[in-house]
C-alpha positions as CSV (number, residue, x, y, z in Angstrom):
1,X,0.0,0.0,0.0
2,X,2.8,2.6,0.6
3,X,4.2,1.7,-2.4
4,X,0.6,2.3,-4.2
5,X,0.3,5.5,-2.4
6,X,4.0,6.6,-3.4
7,X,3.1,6.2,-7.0
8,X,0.4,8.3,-6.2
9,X,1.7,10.9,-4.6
10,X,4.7,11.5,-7.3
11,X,2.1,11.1,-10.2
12,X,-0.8,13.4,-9.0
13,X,-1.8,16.2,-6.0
14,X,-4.1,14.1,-4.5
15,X,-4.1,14.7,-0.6
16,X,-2.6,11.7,1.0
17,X,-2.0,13.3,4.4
18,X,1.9,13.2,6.2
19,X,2.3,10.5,3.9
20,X,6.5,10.8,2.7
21,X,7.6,8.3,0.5
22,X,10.8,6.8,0.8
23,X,13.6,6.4,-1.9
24,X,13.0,2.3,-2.2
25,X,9.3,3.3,-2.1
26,X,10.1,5.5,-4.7
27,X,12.1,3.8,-6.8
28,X,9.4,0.6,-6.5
29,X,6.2,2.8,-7.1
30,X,7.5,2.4,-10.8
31,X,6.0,-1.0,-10.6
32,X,2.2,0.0,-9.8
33,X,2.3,2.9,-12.2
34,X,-0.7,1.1,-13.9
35,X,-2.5,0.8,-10.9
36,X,-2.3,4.3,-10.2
37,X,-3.4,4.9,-13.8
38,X,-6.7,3.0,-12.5
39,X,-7.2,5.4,-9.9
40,X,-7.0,8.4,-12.4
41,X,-8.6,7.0,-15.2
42,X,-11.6,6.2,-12.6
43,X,-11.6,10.1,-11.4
44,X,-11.1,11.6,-15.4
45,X,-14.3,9.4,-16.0
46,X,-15.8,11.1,-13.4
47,X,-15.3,14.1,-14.2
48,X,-15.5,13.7,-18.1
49,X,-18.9,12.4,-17.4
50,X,-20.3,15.3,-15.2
51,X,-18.7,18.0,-18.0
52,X,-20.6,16.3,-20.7
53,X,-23.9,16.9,-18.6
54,X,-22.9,20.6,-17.6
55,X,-21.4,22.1,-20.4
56,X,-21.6,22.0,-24.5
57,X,-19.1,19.8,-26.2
58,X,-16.6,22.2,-27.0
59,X,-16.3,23.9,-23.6
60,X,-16.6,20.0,-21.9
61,X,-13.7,19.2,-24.6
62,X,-11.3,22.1,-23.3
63,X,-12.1,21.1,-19.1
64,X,-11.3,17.5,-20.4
65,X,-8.0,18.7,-22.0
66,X,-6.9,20.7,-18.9
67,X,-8.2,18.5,-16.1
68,X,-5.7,15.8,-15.8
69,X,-3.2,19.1,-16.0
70,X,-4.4,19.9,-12.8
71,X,-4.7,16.5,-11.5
72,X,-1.0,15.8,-12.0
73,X,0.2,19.2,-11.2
74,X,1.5,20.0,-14.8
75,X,4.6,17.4,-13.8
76,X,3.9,15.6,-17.0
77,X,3.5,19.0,-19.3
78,X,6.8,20.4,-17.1
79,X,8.5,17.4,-18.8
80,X,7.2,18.0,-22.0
81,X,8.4,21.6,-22.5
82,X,11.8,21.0,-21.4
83,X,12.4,17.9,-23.6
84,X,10.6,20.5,-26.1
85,X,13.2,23.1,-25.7
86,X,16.2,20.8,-25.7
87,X,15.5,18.8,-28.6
88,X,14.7,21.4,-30.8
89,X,17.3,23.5,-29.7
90,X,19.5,22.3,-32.3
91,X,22.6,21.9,-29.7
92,X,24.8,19.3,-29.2
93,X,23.6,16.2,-27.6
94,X,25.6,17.7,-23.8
95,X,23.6,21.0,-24.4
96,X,20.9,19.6,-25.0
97,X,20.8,18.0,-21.3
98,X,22.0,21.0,-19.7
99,X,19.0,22.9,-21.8
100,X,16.7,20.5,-20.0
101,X,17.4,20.6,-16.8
102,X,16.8,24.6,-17.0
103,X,13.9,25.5,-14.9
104,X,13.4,27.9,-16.9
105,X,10.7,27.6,-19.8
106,X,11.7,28.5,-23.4
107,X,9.7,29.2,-26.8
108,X,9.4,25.6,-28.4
109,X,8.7,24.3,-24.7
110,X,5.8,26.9,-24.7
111,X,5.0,26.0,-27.9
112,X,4.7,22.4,-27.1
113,X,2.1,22.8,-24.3
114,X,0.0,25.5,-26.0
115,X,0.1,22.3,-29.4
116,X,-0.6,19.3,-27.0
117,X,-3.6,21.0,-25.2
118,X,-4.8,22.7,-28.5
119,X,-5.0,18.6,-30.3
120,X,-6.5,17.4,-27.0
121,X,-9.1,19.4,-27.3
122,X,-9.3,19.3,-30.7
123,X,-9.7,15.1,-30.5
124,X,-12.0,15.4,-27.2
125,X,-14.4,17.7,-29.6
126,X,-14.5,15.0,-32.3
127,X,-15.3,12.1,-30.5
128,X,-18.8,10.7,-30.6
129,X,-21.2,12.1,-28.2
130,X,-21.0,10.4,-24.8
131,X,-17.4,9.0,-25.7
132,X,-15.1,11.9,-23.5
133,X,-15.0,10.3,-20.2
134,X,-14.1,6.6,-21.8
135,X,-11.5,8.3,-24.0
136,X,-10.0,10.5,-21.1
137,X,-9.9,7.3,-18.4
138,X,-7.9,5.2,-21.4
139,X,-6.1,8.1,-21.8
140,X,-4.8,8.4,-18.2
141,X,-4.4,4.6,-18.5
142,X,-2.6,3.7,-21.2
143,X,-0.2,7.0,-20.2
144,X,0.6,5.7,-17.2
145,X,1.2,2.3,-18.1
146,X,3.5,3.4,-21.4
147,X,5.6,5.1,-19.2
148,X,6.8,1.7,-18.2
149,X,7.3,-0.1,-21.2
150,X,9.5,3.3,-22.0
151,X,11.5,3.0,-19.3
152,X,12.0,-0.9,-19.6
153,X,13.2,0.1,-23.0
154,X,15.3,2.7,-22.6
155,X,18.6,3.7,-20.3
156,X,19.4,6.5,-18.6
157,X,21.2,9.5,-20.7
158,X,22.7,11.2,-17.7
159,X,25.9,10.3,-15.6
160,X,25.0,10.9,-12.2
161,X,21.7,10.5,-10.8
162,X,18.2,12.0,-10.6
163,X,14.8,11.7,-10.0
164,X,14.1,9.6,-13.5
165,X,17.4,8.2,-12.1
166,X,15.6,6.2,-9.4
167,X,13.7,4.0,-11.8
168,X,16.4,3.1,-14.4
169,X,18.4,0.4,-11.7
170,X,16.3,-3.2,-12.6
171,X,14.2,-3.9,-15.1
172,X,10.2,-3.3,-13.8
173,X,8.7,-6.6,-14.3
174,X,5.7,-6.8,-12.5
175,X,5.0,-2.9,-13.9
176,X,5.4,-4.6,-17.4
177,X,2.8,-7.3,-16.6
178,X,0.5,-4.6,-15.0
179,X,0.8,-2.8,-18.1
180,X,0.8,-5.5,-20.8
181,X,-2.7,-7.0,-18.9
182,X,-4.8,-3.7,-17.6
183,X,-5.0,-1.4,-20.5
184,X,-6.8,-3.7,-23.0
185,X,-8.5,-5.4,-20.1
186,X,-10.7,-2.2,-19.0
187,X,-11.0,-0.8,-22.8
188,X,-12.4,-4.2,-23.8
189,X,-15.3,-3.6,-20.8
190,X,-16.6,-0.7,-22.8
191,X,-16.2,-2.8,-26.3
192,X,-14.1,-5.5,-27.2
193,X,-13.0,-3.5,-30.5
194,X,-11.3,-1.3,-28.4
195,X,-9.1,-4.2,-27.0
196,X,-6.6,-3.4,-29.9
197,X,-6.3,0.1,-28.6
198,X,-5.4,-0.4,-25.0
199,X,-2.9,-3.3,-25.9
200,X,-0.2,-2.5,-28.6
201,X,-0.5,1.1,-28.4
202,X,1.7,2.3,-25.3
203,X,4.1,-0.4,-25.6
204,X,4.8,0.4,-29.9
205,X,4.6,3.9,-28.6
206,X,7.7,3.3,-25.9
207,X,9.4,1.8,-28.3
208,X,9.7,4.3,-31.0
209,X,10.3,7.0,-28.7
210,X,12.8,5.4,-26.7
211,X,14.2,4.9,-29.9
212,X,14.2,8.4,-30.6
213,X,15.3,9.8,-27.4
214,X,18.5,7.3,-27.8
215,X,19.3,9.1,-31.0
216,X,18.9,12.7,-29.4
217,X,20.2,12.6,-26.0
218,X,21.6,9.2,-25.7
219,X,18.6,7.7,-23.7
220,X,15.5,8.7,-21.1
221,X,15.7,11.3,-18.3
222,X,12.7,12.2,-15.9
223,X,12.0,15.2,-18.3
224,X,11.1,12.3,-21.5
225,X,9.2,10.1,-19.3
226,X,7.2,12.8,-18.5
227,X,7.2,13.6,-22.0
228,X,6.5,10.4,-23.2
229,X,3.2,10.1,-20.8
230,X,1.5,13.3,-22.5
231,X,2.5,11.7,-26.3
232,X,0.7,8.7,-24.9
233,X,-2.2,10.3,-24.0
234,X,-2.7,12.2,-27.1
235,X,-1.7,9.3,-29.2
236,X,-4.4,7.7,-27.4
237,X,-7.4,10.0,-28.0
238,X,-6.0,10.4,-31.7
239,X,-6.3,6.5,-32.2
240,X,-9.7,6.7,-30.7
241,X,-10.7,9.5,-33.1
242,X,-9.6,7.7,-36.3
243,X,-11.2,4.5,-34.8
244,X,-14.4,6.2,-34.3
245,X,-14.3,8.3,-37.6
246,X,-13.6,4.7,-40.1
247,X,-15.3,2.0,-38.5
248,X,-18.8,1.4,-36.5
249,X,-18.9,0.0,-33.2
């Protein structure tokens, strides 16, 4: 359970009281990634569900594409823009790490956020009607869960340590089973076509970007994980759009 609530507490703000994680904790909570993907996906329903109910699509369609923002304190979208801004910096693969690990935020990493929430709610606005809260809980899922295949693929690009450090020391093999069994298991509850969704997807995903981030930087850092998780996602909702726009459930 402390493990649980440790991949919790580095993944989202929920409250979780004086609860302080330890660094094996840490460095385990890898493993139930997945599980903590559950827990989001169930509260994105949620609240996916209620929007649709309140608002008109396109103003349920932006909260959808902000919400899990908030829900994971922009750590994911932090890691975004700074991969954003070293990679397209056009640096050498040492600056490029240095750029990185700048706190501060630069023009492509703006530009990266202001893209991935614009195609977010650009693929929660084309979804059928009554489709937003399945396609942000498989979202959340099949992020959380890609995040381990990608770091079971990949090695670390950085000498010394670091928080994406922690996770890089023995391959995560109950996170992988968790991953490889969980995704497809709950899309297939809302329609078996959607099986082929939740299963391939985040692991083929990992793989080409781990791929990539090996060619750029030499490997994963905490700032491409975090990365990585928001691709997921939108790779997610944009499979689920060109599933729903070419075939009939």
């Amino acid at each position: 359970m402390r493990t649980f609530l440790a991949a919790v507490s580095m993944l989202s703000i929920l409250p979780l009281g004086n609860f302080r994680p330890t660094e094996a904790e840490l460095r385990r909570s890898l493993n139930l990634f997945p599980l903590a993907g559950v827990l989001f996906g169930a509260i994105v329903f949620g609240v996916g569900w209620l929007m649709e109910r309140w608002f008109p699509a396109p103003a349920a369609a932006m909260l959808m594409a902000i919400f899990p923002e908030v829900l994971t304190k922009g750590f994911h979208l932090d890691g975004l823009a700074d991969t954003a801004d070293g990679f397209l910096s056009g640096r050498s693969r040492e600056r490029k790490l240095e750029i990185m690990r700048d706190s501060h935020i630069g023009s492509m990493g703006v530009g990266a956020i202001v893209a991935l929430i614009g195609l977010k709610f650009s693929m929660f606005l084309s979804l059928p009607s009554g489709m937003i809260p399945v396609a942000a809980a498989l979202a959340a899922l099949c992020g959380r869960s890609g995040m381990i295949w990608y770091i079971a693929m990949s090695r670390y690009a950085r000498p010394e340590g670091g928080l994406g450090g922690l996770w890089f020391g023995r391959r995560p093999t109950v996170g992988m089973m968790l991953a490889g069994l969980i995704p497809p298991a709950l899309a297939a509850l809302w329609h078996p076509d959607l099986f082929w969704i939740g299963f391939p997807l985040p692991a083929v995903a990992a793989w080409g970007w781990s791929r990539m981030t090996s060619r750029v930087i030499g490997g994963a850092t905490g700032d491409t994980i975090g990365a990585f998780e928001e691709l997921s996602e939108l790779l997610t909702l944009t499979a689920l759009v060109l599933y729903f726009q070419h075939f009939v459930l």
